[in-house]
Backbone of each chain as ProteinMPNN parsed JSONL, in Angstrom:
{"seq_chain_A": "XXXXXXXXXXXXXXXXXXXXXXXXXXXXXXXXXXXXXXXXXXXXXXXXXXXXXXXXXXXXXXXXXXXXXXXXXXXXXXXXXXXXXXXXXXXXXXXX", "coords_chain_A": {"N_chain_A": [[24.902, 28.415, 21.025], [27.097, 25.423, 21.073], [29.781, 24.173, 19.183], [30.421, 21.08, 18.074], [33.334, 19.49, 18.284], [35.947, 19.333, 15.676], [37.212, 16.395, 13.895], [40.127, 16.738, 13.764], [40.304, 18.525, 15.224], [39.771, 16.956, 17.891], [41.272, 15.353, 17.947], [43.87, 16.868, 18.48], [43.536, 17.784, 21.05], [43.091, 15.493, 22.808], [45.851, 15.002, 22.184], [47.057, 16.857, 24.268], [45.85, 16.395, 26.044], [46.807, 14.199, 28.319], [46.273, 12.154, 30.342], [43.427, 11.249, 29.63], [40.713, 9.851, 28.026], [38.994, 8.895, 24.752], [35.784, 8.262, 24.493], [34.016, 6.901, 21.651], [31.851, 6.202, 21.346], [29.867, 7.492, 22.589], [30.621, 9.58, 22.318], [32.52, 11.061, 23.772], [34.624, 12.594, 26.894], [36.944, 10.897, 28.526], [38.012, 9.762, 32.075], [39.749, 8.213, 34.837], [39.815, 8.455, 38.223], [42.033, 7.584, 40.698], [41.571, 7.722, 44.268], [43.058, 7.887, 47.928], [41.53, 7.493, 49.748], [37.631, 7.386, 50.319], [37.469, 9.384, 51.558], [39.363, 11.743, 50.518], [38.361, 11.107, 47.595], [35.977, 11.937, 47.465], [36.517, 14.999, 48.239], [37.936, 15.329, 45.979], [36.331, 15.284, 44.317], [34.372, 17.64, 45.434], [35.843, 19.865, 44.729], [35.855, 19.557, 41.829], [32.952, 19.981, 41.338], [32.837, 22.621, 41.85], [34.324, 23.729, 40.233], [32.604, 23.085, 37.914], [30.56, 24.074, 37.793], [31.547, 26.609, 37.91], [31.922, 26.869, 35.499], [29.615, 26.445, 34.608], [29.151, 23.835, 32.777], [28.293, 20.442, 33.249], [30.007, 17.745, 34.914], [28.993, 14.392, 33.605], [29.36, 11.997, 36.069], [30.618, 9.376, 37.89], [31.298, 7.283, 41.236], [32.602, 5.207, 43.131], [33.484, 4.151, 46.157], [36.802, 4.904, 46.457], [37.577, 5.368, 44.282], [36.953, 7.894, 40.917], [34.88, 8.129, 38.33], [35.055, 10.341, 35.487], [32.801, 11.57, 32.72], [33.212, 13.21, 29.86], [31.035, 15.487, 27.925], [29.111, 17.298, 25.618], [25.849, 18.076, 25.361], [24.53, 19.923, 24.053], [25.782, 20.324, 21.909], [25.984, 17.659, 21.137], [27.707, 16.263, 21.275], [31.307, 15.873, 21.713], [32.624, 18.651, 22.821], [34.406, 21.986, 23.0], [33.456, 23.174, 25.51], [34.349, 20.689, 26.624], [36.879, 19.862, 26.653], [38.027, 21.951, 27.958], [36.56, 21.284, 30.601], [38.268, 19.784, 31.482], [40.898, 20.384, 31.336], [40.997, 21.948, 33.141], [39.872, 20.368, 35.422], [42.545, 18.602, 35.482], [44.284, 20.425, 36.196], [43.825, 20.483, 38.914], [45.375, 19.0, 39.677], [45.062, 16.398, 40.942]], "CA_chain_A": [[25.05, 27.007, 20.612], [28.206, 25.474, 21.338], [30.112, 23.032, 18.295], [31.11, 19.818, 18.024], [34.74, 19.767, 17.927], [35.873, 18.566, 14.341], [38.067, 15.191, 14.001], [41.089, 16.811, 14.03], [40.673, 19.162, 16.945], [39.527, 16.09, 18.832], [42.733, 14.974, 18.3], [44.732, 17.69, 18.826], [42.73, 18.062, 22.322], [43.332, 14.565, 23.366], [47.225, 14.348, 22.408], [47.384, 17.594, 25.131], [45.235, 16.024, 27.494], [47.837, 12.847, 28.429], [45.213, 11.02, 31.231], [41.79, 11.284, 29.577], [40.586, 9.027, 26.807], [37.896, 9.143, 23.979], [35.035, 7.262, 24.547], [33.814, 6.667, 20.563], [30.243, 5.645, 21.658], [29.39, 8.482, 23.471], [31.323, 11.003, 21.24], [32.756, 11.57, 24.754], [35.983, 12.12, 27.35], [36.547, 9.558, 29.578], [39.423, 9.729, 32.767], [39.26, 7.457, 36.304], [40.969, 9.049, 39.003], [41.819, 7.068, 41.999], [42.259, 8.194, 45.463], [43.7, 7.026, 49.112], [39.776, 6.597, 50.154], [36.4, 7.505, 49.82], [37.34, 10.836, 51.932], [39.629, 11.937, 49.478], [37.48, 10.919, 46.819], [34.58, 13.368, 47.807], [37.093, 15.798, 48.345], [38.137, 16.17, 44.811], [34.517, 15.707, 43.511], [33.795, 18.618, 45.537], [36.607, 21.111, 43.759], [35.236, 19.755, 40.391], [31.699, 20.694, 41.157], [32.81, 23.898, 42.089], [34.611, 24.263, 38.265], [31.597, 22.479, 36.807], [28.695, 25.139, 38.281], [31.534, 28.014, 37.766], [31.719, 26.811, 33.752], [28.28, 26.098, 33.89], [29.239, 22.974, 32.468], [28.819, 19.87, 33.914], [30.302, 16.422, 34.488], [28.663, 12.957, 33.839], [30.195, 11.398, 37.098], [30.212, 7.986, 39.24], [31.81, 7.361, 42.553], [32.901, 3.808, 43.976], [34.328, 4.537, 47.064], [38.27, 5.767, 46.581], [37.796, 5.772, 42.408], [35.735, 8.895, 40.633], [34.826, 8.245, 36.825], [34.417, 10.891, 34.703], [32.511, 11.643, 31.352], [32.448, 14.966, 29.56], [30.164, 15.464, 26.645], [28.296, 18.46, 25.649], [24.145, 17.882, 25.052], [23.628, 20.939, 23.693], [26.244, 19.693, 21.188], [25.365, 16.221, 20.419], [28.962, 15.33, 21.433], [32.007, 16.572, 22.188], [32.983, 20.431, 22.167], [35.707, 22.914, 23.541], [33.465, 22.849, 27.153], [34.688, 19.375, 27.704], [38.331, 20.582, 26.565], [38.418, 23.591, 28.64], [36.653, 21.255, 32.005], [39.03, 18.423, 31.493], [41.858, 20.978, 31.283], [40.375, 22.387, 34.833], [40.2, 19.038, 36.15], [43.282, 18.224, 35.662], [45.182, 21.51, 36.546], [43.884, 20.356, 40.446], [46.9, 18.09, 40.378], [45.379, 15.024, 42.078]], "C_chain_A": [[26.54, 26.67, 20.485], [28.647, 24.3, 19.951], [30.543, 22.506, 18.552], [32.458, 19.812, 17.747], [34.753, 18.884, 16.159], [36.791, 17.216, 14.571], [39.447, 15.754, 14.157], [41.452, 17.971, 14.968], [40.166, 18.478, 17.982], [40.757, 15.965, 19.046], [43.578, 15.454, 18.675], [44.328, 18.302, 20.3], [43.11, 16.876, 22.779], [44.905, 14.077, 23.317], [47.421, 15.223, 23.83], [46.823, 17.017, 26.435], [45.854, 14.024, 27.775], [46.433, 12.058, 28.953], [43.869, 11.189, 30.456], [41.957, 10.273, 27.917], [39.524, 9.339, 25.897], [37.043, 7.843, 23.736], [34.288, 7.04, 22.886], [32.755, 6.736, 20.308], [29.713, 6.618, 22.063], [30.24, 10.043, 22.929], [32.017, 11.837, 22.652], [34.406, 11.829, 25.585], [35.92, 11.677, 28.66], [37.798, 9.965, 30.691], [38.759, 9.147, 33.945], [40.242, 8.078, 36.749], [41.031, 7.713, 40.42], [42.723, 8.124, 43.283], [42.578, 7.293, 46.784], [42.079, 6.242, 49.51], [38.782, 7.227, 49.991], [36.884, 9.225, 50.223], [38.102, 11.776, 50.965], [39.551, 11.988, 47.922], [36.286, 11.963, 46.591], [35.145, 14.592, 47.791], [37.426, 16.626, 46.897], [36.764, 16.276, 43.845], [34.2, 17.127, 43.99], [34.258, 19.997, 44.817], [36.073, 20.262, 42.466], [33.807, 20.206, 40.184], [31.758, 21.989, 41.66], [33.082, 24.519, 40.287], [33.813, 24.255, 37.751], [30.641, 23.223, 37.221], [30.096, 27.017, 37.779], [31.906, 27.827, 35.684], [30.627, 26.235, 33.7], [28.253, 24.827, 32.901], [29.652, 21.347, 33.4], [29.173, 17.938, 33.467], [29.103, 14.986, 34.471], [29.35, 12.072, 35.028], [30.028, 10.121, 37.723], [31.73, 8.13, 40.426], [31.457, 6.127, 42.928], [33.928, 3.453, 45.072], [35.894, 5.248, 46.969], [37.915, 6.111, 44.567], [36.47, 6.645, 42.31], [36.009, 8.249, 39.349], [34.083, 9.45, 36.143], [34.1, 11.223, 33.058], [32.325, 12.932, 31.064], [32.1, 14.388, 28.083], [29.007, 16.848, 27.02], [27.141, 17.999, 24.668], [24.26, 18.239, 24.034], [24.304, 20.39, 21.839], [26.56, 18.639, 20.262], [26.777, 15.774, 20.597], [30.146, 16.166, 22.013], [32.569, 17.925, 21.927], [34.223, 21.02, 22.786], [35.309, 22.938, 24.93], [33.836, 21.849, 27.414], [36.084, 19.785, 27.744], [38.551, 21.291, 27.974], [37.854, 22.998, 30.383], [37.736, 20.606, 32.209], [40.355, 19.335, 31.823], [41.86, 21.285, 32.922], [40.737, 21.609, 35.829], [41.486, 18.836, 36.846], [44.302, 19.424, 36.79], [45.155, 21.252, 38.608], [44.594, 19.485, 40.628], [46.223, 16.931, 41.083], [45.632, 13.899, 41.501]], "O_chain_A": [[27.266, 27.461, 19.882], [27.741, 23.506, 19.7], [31.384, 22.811, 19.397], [32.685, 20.284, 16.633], [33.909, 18.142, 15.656], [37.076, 17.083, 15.762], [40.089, 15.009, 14.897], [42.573, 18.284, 15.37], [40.012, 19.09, 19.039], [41.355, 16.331, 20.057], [44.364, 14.761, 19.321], [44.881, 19.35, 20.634], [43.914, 17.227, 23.643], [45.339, 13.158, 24.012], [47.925, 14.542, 24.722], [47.261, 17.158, 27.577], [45.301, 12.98, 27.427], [45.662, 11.478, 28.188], [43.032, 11.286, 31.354], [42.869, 10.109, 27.107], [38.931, 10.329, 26.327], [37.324, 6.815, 23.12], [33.18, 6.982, 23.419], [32.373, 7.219, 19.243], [28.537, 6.531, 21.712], [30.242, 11.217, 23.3], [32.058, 13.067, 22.655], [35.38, 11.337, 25.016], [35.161, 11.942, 29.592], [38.704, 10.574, 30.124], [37.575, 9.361, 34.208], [41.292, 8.329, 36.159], [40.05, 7.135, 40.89], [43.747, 8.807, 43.312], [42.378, 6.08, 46.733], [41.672, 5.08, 49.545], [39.075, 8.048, 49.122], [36.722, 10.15, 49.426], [37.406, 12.703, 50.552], [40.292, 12.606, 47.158], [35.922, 12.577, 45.588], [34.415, 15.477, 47.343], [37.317, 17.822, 46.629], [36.383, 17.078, 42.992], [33.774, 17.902, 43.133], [33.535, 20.916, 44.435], [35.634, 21.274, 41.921], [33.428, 20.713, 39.128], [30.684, 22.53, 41.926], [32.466, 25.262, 39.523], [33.674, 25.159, 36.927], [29.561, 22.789, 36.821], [29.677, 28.131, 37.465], [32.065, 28.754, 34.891], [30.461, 25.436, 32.777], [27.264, 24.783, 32.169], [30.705, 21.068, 33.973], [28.886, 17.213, 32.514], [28.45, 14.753, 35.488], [30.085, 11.237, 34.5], [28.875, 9.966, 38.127], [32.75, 8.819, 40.38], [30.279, 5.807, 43.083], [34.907, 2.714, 44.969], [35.983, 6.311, 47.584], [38.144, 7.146, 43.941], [35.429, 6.536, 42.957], [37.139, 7.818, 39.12], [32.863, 9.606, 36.167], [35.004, 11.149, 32.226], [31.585, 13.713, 31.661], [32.524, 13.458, 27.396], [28.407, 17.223, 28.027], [27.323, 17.636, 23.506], [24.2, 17.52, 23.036], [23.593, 20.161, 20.861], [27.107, 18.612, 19.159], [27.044, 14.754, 19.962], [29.897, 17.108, 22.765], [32.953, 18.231, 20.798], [35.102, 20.2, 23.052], [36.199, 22.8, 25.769], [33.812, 21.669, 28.632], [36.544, 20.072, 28.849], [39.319, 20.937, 28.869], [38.25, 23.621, 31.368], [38.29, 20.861, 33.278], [40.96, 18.868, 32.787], [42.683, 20.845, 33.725], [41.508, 21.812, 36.767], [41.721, 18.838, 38.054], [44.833, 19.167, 37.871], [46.015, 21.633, 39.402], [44.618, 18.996, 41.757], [46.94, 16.425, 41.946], [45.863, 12.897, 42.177]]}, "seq_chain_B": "XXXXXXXXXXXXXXXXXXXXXXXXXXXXXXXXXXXXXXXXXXXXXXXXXXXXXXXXXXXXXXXXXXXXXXXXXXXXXXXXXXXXXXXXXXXXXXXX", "coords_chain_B": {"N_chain_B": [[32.301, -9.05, 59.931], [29.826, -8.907, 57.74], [26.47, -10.003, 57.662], [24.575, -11.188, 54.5], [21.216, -10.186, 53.666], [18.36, -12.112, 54.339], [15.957, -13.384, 52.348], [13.114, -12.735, 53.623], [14.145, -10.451, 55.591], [14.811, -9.34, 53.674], [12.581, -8.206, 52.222], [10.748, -7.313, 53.867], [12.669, -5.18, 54.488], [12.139, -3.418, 52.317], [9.601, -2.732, 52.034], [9.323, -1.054, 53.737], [11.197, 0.877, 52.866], [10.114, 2.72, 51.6], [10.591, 4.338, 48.79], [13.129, 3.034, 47.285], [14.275, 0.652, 45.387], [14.675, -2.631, 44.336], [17.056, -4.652, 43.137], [17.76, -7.207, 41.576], [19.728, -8.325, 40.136], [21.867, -7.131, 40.693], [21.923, -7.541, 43.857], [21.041, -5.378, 45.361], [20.28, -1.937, 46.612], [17.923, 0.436, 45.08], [17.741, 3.886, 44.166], [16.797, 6.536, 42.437], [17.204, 10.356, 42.762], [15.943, 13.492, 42.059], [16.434, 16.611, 41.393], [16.391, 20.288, 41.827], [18.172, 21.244, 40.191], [22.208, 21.466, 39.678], [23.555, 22.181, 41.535], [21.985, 22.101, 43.812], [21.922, 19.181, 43.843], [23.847, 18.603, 44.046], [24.472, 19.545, 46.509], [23.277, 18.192, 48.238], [24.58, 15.506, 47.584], [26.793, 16.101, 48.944], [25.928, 15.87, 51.109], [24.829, 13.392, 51.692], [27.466, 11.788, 51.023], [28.739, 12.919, 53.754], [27.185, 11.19, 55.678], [27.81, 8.783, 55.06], [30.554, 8.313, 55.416], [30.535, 8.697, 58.067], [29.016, 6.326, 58.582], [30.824, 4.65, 57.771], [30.223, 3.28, 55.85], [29.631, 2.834, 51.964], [28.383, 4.524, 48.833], [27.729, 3.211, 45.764], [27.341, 5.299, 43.411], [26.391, 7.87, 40.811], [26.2, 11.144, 39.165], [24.163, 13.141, 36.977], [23.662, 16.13, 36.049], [21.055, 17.127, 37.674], [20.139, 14.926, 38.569], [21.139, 12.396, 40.832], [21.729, 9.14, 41.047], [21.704, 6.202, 43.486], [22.891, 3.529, 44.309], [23.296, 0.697, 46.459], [24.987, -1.564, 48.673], [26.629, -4.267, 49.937], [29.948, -4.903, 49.95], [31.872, -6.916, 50.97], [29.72, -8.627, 52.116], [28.442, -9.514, 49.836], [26.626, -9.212, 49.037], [23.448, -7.689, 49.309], [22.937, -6.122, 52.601], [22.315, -5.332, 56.303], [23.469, -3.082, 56.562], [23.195, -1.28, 54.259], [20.501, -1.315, 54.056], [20.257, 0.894, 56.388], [22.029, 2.513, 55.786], [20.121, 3.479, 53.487], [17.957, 4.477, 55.221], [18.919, 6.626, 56.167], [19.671, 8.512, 54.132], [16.911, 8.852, 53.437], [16.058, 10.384, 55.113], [16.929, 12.723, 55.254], [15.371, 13.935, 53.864], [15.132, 14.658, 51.058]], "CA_chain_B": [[31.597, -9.797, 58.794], [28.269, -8.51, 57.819], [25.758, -10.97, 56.888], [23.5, -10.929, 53.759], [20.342, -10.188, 54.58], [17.494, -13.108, 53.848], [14.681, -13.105, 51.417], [12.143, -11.951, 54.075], [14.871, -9.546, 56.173], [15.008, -7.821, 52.541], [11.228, -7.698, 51.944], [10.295, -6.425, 55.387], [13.054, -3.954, 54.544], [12.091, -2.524, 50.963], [8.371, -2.418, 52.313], [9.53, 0.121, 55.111], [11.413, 1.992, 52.62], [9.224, 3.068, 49.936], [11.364, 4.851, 47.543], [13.852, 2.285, 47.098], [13.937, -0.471, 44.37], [15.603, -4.096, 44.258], [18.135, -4.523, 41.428], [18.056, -8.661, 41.817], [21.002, -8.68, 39.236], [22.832, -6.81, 42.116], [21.651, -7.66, 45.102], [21.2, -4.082, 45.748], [19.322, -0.974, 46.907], [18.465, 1.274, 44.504], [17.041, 4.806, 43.954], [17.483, 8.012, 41.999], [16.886, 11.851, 43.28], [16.07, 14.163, 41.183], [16.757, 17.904, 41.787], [15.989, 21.791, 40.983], [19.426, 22.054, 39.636], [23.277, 20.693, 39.642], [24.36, 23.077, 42.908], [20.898, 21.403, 44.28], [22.019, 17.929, 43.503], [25.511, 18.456, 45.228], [24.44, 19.582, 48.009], [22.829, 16.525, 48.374], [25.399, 14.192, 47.758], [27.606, 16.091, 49.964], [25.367, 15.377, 52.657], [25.388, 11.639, 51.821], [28.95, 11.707, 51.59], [29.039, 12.795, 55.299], [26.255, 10.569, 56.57], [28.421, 7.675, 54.804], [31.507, 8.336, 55.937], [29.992, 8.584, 59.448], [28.837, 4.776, 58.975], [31.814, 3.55, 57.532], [29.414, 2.206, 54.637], [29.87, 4.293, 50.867], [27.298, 3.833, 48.29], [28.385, 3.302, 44.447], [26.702, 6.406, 42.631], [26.448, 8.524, 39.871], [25.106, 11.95, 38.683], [24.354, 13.945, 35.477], [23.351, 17.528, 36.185], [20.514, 17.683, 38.786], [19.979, 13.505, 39.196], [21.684, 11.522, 41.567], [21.369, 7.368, 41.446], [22.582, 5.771, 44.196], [23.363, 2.092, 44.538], [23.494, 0.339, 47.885], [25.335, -3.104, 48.311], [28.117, -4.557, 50.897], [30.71, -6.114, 49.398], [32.309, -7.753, 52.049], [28.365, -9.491, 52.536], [28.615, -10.364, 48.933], [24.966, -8.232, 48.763], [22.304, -6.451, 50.256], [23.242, -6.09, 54.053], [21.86, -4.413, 56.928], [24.209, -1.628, 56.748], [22.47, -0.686, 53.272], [19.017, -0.626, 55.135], [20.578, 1.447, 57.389], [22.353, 3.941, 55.019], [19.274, 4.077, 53.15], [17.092, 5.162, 56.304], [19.418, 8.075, 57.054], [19.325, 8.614, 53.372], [15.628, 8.923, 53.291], [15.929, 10.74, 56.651], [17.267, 13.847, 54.831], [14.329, 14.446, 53.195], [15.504, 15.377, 49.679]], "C_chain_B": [[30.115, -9.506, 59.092], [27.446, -9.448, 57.406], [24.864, -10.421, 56.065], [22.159, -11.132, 54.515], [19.422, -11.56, 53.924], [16.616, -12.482, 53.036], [13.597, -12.259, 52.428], [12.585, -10.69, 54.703], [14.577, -8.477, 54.756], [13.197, -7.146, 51.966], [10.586, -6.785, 52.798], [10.857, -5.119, 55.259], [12.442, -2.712, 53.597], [10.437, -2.229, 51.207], [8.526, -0.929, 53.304], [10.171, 1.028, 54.235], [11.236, 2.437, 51.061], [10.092, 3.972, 48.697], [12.182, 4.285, 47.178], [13.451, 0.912, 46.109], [15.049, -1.155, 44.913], [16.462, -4.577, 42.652], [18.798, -6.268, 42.328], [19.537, -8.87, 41.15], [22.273, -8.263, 40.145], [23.031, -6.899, 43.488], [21.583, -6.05, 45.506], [19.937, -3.095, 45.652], [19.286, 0.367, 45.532], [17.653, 2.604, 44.293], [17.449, 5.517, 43.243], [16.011, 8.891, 42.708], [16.841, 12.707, 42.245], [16.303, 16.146, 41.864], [16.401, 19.492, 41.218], [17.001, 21.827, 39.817], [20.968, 21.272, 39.887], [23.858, 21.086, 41.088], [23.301, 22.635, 44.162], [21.345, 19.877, 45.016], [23.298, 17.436, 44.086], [25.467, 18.739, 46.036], [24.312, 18.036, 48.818], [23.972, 15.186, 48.559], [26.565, 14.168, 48.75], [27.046, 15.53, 51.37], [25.343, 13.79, 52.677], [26.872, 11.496, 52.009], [28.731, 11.437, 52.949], [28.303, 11.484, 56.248], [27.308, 8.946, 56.039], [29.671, 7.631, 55.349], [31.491, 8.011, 57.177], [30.253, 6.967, 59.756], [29.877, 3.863, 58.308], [31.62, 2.713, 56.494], [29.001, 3.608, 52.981], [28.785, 3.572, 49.57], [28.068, 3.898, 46.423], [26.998, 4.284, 43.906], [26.997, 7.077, 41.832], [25.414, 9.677, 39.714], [25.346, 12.679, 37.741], [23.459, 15.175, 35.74], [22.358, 17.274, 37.593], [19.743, 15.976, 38.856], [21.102, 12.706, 39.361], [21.333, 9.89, 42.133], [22.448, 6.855, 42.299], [22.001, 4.297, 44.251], [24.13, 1.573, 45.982], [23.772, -1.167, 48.073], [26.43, -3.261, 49.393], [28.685, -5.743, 50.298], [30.738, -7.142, 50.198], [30.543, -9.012, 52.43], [28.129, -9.947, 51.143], [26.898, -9.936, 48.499], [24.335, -7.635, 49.447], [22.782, -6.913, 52.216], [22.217, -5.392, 55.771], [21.919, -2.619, 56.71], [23.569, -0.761, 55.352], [21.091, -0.323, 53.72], [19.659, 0.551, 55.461], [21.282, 2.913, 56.699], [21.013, 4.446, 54.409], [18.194, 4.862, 54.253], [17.403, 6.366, 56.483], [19.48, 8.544, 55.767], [18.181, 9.442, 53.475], [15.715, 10.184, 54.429], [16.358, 12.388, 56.296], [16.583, 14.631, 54.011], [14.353, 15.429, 51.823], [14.356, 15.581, 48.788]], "O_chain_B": [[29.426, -9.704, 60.093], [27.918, -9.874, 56.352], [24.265, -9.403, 56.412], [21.92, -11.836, 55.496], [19.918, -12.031, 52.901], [16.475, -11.261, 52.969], [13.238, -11.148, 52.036], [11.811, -9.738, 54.599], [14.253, -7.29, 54.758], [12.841, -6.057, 51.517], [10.018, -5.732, 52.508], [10.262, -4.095, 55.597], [12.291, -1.529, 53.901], [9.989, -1.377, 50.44], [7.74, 0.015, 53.369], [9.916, 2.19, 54.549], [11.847, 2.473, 49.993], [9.656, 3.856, 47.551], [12.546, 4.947, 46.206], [12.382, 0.309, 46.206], [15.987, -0.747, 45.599], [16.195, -4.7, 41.457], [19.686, -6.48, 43.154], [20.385, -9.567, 41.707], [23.339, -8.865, 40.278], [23.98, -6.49, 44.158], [22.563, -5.751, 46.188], [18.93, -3.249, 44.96], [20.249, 1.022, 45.134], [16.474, 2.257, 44.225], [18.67, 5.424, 43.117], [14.843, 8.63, 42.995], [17.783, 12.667, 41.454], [16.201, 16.414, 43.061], [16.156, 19.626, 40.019], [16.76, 22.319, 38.714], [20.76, 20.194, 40.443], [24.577, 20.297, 41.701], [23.659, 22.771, 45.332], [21.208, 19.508, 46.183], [23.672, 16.324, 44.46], [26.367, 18.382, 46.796], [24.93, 17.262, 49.549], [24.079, 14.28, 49.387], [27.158, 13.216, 49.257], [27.58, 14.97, 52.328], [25.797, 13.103, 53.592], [27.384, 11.122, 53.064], [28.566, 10.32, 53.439], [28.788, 10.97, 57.256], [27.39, 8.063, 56.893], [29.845, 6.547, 55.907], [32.263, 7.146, 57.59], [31.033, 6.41, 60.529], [29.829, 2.633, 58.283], [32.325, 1.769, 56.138], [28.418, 4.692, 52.966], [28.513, 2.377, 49.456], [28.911, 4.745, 46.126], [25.83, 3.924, 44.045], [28.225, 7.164, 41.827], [24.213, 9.551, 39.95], [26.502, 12.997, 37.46], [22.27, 14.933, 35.528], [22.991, 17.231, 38.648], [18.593, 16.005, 39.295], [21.883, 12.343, 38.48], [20.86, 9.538, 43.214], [23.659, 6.937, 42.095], [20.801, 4.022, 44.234], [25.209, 1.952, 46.437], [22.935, -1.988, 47.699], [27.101, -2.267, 49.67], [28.313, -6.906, 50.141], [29.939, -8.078, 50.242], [30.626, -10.103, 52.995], [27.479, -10.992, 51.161], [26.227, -10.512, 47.643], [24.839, -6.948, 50.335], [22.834, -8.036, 52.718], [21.088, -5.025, 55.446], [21.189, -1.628, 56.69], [23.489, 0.461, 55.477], [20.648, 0.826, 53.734], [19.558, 1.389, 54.565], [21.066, 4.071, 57.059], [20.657, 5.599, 54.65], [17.685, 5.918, 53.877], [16.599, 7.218, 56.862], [19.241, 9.723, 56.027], [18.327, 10.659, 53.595], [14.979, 11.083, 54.023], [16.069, 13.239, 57.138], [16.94, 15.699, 53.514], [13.812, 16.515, 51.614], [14.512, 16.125, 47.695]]}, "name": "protein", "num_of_chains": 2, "seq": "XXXXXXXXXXXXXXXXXXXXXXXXXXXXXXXXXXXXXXXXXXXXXXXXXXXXXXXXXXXXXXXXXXXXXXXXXXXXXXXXXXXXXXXXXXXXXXXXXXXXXXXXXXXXXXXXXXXXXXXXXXXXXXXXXXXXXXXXXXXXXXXXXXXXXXXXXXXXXXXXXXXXXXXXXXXXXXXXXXXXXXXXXXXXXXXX"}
């Protein structure tokens, strides 16, 4: 069973993570990426569903041609935990 | 310039493609897939990807572990189009 982060390791998780936001409503983390076009778009969806099946954790996602939106939030959790931390960190580390 | 399709063009269509709903508020095609699994559920969308890319026509979608809703609409037509028929067929055509 994984925990809910507390209020002040939300925070201390979201000053490190510059691009991502905290959705309030959804006890969640929020970031839009944009790309050149849809092909580049799919492209980096596909390296995050590689992270997100090899941490067994995965993203809430949409896709509107060149822009991805993503949501992390852990179920099992009832909100947000250290797996959204630790994909978001992932995420990002692919530089796009 | 694509034209919207008419009231009967879209009935004739959504009769022919039985898994598909009408989202009046959007003018748009709409379905969800459901899946074994998340590595299931991406396969899948990779293969839409490609089949969209192909036609030059990208669908606004979203998925949360092993379901994939896709949304079918042409801007540029200002709503439902041919080219949404037409993705959805090859869609369907992949027999998910």
């Amino acid at each position: 069973m994984v925990e809910k982060l507390s209020t002040a390791a939300r925070q201390e998780a979201l000053a490190e993570l510059g691009g991502w936001s905290y959705d309030a409503d959804a006890d969640a983390l929020v970031r839009e990426y944009k790309f050149r076009d849809f092909s580049a778009a799919f492209a980096f969806m596909t390296r995050v569903a590689l992270l997100a099946e090899k941490a067994g954790h995965h993203p809430d996602w949409s896709n509107v041609y060149n822009t991805v939106s993503i949501r992390l939030s852990t179920h099992d959790a009832g909100g947000l935990s250290e797996k959204d931390v630790d994909l978001a960190r992932r995420i990002d580390a692919l530089g796009a």
